[in-house]
C-alpha positions in Angstrom: 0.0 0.0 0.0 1.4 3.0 -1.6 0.4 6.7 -0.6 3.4 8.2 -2.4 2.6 10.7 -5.2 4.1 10.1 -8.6 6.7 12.5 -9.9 3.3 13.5 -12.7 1.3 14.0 -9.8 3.7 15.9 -7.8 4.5 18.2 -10.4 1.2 18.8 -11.4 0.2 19.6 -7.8 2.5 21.8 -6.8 2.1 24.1 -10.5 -1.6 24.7 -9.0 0.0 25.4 -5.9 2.1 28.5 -7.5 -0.6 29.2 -9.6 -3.2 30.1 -6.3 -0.5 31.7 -4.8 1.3 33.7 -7.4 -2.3 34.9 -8.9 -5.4 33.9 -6.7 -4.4 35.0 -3.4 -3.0 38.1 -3.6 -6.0 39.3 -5.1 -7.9 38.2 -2.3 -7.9 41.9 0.2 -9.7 43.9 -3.9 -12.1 40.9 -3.5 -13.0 41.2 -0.1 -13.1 45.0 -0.7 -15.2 44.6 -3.5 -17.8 42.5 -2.1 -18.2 44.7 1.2 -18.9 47.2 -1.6 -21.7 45.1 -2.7 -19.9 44.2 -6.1 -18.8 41.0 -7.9 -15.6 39.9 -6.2 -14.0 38.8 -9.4 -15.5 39.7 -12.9 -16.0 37.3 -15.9 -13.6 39.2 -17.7 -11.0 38.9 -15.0 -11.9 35.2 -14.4 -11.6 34.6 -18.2 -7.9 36.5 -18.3 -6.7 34.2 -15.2 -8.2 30.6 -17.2 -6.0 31.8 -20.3 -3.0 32.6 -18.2 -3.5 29.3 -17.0 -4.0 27.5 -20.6 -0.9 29.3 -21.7 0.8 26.3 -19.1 -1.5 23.6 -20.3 -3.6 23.9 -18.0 -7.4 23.5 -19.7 -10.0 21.2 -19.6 -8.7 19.4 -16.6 -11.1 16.4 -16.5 -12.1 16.7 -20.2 -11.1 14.2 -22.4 -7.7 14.9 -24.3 -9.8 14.0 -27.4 -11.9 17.1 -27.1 -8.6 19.1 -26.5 -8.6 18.8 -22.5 -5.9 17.4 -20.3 -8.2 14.0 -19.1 -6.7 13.5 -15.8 -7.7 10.9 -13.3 -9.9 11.5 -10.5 -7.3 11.3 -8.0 -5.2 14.5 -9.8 -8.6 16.3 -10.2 -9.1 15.6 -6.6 -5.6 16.8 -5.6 -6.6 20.0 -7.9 -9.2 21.1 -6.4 -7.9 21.1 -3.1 -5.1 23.8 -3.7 -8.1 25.7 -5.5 -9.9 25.3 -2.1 -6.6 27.5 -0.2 -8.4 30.8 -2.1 -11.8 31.9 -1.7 -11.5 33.6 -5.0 -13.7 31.8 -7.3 -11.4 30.5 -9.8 -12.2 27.3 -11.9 -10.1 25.9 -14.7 -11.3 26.7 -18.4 -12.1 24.7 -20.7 -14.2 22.0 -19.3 -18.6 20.7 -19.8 -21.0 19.3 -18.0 -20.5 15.4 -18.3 -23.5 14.6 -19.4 -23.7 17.0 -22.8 -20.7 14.5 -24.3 -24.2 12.1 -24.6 -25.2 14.9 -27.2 -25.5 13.8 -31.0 -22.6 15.1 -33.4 -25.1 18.4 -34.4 -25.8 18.7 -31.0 -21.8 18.3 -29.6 -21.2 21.5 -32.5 -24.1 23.4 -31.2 -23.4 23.2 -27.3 -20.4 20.8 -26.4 -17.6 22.1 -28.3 -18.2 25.6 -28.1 -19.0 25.3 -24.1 -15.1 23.6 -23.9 -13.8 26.5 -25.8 -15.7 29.1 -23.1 -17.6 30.5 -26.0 -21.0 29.3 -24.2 -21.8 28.8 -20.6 -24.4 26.3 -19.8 -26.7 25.4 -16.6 -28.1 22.1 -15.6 -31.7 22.6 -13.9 -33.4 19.7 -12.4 -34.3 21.5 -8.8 -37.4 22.8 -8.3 -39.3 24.6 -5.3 -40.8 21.4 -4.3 -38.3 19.1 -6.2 -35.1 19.6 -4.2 -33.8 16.7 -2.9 -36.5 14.7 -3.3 -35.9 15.2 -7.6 -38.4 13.0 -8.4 -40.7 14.8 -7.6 -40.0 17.1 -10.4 -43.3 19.0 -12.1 -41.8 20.8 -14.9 -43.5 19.3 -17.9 -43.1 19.2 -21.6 -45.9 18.5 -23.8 -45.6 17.3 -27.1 -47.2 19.3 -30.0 -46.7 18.2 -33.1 -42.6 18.0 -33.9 -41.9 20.4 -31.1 -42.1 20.5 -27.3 -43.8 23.1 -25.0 -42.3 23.5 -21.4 -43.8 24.9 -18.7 -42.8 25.2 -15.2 -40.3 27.0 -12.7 -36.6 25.6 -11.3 -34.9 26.7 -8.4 -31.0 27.2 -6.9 -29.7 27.2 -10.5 -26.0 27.6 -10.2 -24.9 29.7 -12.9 -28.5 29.8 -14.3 -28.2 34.0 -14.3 -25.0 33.8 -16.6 -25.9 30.8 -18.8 -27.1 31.3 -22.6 -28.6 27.5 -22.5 -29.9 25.1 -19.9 -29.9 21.6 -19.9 -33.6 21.0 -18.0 -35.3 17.8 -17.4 -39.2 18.0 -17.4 -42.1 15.1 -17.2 -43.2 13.9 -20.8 -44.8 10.9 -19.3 -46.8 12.0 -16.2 -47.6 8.0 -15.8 -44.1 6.7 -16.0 -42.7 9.9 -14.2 -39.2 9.9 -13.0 -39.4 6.0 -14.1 -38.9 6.3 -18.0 -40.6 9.8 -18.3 -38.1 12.3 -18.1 -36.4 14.0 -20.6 -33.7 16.0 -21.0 -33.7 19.5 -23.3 -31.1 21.5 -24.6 -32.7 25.0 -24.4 -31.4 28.1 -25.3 -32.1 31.3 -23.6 -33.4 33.2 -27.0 -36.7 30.5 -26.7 -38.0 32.4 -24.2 -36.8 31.0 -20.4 -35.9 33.5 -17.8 -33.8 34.0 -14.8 -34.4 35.7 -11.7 -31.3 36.2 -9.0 -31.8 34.4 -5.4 -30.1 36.3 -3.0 -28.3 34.2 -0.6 -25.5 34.6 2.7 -22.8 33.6 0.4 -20.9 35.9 -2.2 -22.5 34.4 -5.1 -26.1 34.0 -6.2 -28.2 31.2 -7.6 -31.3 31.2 -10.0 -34.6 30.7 -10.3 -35.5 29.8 -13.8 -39.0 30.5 -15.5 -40.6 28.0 -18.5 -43.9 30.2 -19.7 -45.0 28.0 -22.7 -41.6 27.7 -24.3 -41.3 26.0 -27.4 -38.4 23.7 -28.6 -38.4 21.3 -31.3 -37.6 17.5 -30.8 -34.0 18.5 -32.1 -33.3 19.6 -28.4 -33.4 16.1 -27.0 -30.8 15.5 -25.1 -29.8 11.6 -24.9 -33.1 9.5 -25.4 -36.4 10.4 -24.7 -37.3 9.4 -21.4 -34.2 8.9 -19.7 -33.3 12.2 -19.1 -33.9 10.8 -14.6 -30.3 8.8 -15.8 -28.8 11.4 -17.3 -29.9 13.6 -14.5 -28.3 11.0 -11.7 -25.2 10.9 -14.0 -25.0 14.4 -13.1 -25.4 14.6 -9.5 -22.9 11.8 -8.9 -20.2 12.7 -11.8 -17.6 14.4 -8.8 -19.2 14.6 -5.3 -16.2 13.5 -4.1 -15.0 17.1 -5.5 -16.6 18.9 -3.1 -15.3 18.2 -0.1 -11.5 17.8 -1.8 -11.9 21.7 -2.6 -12.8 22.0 1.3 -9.6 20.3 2.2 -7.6 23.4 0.8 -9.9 25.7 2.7 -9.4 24.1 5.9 -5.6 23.8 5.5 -5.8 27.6 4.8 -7.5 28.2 8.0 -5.7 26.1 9.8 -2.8 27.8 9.1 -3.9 31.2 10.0 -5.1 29.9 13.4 -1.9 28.0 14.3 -0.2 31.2 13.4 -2.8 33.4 15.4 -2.5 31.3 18.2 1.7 31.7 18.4 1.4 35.6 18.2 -1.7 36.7 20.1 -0.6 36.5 24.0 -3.4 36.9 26.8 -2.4 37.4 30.3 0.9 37.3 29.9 1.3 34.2 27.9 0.3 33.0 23.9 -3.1 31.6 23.4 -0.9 28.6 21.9 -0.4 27.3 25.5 -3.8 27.2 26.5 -5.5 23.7 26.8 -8.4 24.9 25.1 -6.6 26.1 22.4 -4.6 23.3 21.6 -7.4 20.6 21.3 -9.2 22.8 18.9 -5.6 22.6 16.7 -5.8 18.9 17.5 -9.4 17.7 16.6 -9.0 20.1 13.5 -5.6 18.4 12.1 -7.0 14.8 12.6 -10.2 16.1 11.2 -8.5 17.3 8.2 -6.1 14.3 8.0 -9.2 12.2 7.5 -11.3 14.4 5.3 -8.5 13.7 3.1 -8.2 10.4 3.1 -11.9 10.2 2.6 -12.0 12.2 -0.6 -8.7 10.5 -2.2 -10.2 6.8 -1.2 -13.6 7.8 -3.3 -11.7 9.3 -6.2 -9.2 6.1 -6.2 -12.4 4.2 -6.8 -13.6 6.3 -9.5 -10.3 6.0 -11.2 -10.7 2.4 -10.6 -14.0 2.3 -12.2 -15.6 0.8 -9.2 -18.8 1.8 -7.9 -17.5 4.9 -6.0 -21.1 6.1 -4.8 -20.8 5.4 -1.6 -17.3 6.4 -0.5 -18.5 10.1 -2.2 -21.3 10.5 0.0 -19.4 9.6 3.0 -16.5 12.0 2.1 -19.3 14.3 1.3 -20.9 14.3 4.5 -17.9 14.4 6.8 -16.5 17.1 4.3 -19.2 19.3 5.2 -19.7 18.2 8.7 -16.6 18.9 9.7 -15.5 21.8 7.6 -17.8 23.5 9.4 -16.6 22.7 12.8 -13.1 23.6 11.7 -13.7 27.3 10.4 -16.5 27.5 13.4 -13.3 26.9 15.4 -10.8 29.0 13.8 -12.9 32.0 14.2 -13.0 31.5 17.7 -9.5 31.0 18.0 -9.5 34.8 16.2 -11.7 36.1 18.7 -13.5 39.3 17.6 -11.5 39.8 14.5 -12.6 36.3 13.4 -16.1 37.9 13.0 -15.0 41.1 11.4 -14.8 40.9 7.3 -11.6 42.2 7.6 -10.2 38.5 8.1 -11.4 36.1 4.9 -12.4 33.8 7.8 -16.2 34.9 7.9 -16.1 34.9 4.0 -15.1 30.8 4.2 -17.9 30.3 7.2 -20.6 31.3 5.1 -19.3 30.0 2.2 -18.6 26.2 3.7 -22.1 26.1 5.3 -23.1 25.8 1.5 -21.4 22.2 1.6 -23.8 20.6 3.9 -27.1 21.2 1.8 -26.1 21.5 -2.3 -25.7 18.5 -4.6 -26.9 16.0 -1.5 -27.7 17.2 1.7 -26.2 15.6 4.9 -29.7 14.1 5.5 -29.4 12.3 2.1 -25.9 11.6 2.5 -27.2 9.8 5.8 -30.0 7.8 4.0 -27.5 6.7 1.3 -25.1 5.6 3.3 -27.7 3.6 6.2 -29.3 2.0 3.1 -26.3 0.2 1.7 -25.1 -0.6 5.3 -28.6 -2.0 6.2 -29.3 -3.9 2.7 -25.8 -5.4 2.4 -24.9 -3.2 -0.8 -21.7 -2.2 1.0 -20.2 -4.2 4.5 -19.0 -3.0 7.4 -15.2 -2.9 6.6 -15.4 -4.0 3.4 -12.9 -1.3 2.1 -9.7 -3.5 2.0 -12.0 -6.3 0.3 
């Protein structure tokens, strides 16, 4: 058992380790500025300049297959990635990459939305949630009816990310009320010019979600995506492509805060001695590292069994949950370590607490995490320390 990187991997890691601290974190005090101004902290212009600077090392497409022009790394590296993107709160994301499930488009369909998406020319949105379809996405009531060779959608989604900057959704709507989620789904390529809207949900975090509108748009049969009726696949495809990802960027963010607190804690003196010696101190130092230790394992375990092509469901939603669970407790911590400056927005460390708590409900809630993982236990899908085989 072998937990040593490969020269690759090293090398690959620590480039996106210059890279976020060459360019990402020094712009971190004009993005903090800018949001307590009420502005974007990083523009798409800005955010386009940095993905180039970044392509100019090879650096594109990171999961995208090198046949579409992307770098097609394993799940592991992609893991590995994201955490030293997780050290910034800047918003930065590698260009060049698409949703996974718009390489199921046809040829006319991959030259319409899938190559031009790669190339950043279009920005797409996937919208399955709905007020009353959340996690519970079977329950879905967006519905397409047929009229003649076209489609006409009707109904509203909810907590679209990037649904405010997107020209075209992906959205899955009923076409079978009998069958429902059970072969009567499907999945639509729609652009914005046929008529859909977006509306900006204002949230605690720096960014903003959607809420997208269907009044009676049209779309012709052309806009399948996949096969009609198993868009629900595509749609679970989706959701499960890279939870593990999640909590891997979370790793960086906790190392970051980590960091600042162990540091805090050896320069801030109370009473005539440094915080750093007090008990109380020092155990929230300890149950963070081992926290983090094993958050880490957790997400590299799940990606490993991507890579493997084993059925890596499981291991996602419990680095998932603990990701969020505890990436919570450890910024919780650190701000308290910081005292009243922790709470100021002076310090990025209130930036990352509301930004974490975000981890616990999107793309699987703990409570779903929970259920997933106490139904394989309980049905004998997975065994109790069956890891090692």
């Amino acid at each position: 058992m072998d937990f040593t990187l490969s020269v690759e991997e090293r090398e690959v890691r620590d480039w996106v380790r210059t890279f976020v601290q060459r360019e990402l974190i020094p712009l971190e005090p004009e993005v903090l500025r800018r949001e307590r101004a009420g502005q974007p902290g990083i523009t798409s212009d800005e955010l386009r300049d940095l993905q180039l600077k970044a392509k100019e090392s090879g650096f594109w497409g990171v999961l995208t297959p090198e046949a579409y022009g992307g770098m097609g790394l394993s799940a592991v590296m992609a893991a590995l990635l994201e955490a030293e993107l997780g050290r910034t709160f800047v918003q930065f994301r590698f260009g060049g990459s698409a949703d996974n499930i718009l390489f199921h488009a046809n040829e006319e369909q991959k030259e319409r939305y899938l190559l031009p998406t790669i190339s950043g020319e279009r920005k797409s949105c996937f919208a399955i949630t709905e007020p009353g379809a959340g996690s519970d996405a079977k329950a879905i009531r967006t519905s397409a009816r047929k009229d003649g060779d076209d489609w006409i959608i009707n109904g509203e989604k909810t907590f679209i990310t990037g649904g405010n900057e997107a020209d075209f959704t992906m959205v899955f709507a009923i076409t079978d009320p009998e069958k429902g989620a059970n072969g009567g789904v499907t999945c639509f390529l729609v652009d914005r010019e046929m008529g859909w809207k977006s509306e900006y949900i204002d949230t605690m975090g720096e960014w903003g979600p959607a809420s997208l509108v269907f009044q009676d748009v049209r779309v012709p049969s052309s806009q399948i995506l996949g096969e009609e009726g198993r868009g629900f696949e595509l749609a679970m495809q989706w959701i499960g492509q890279g939870r593990y990802l999640l909590p891997a960027r979370a790793i960086g963010s906790c190392e970051r805060l980590l960091s600042m607190a162990i540091e805090h804690a050896n320069t801030r003196e109370t009473f005539g001695q440094k915080i750093a010696e007090r008990q109380a101190i020092q155990w929230m130092i300890a149950d963070s590292g081992v926290e983090l230790e094993a958050l880490r394992w957790l997400v590299l375990h799940a990606a490993w069994q991507v890579d493997q092509k084993m059925d890596s469901r499981h291991a996602q939603s419990m680095a998932k949950l603990y990701g969020g669970v505890k990436a919570n407790e450890i910024v919780d911590r650190v701000l308290q370590i910081h005292g009243g400056m922790g709470y100021t927005r002076e310090l990025p460390i209130e930036r990352w607490y509301r930004e974490l708590r975000l981890l616990r409900i999107y793309e699987g809630t703990d409570e779903i995490q929970r259920r997933t993982i106490a139904r394989n236990l309980l049905k004998g899908h997975v065994k109790v320390g069956g890891v090692l085989g």
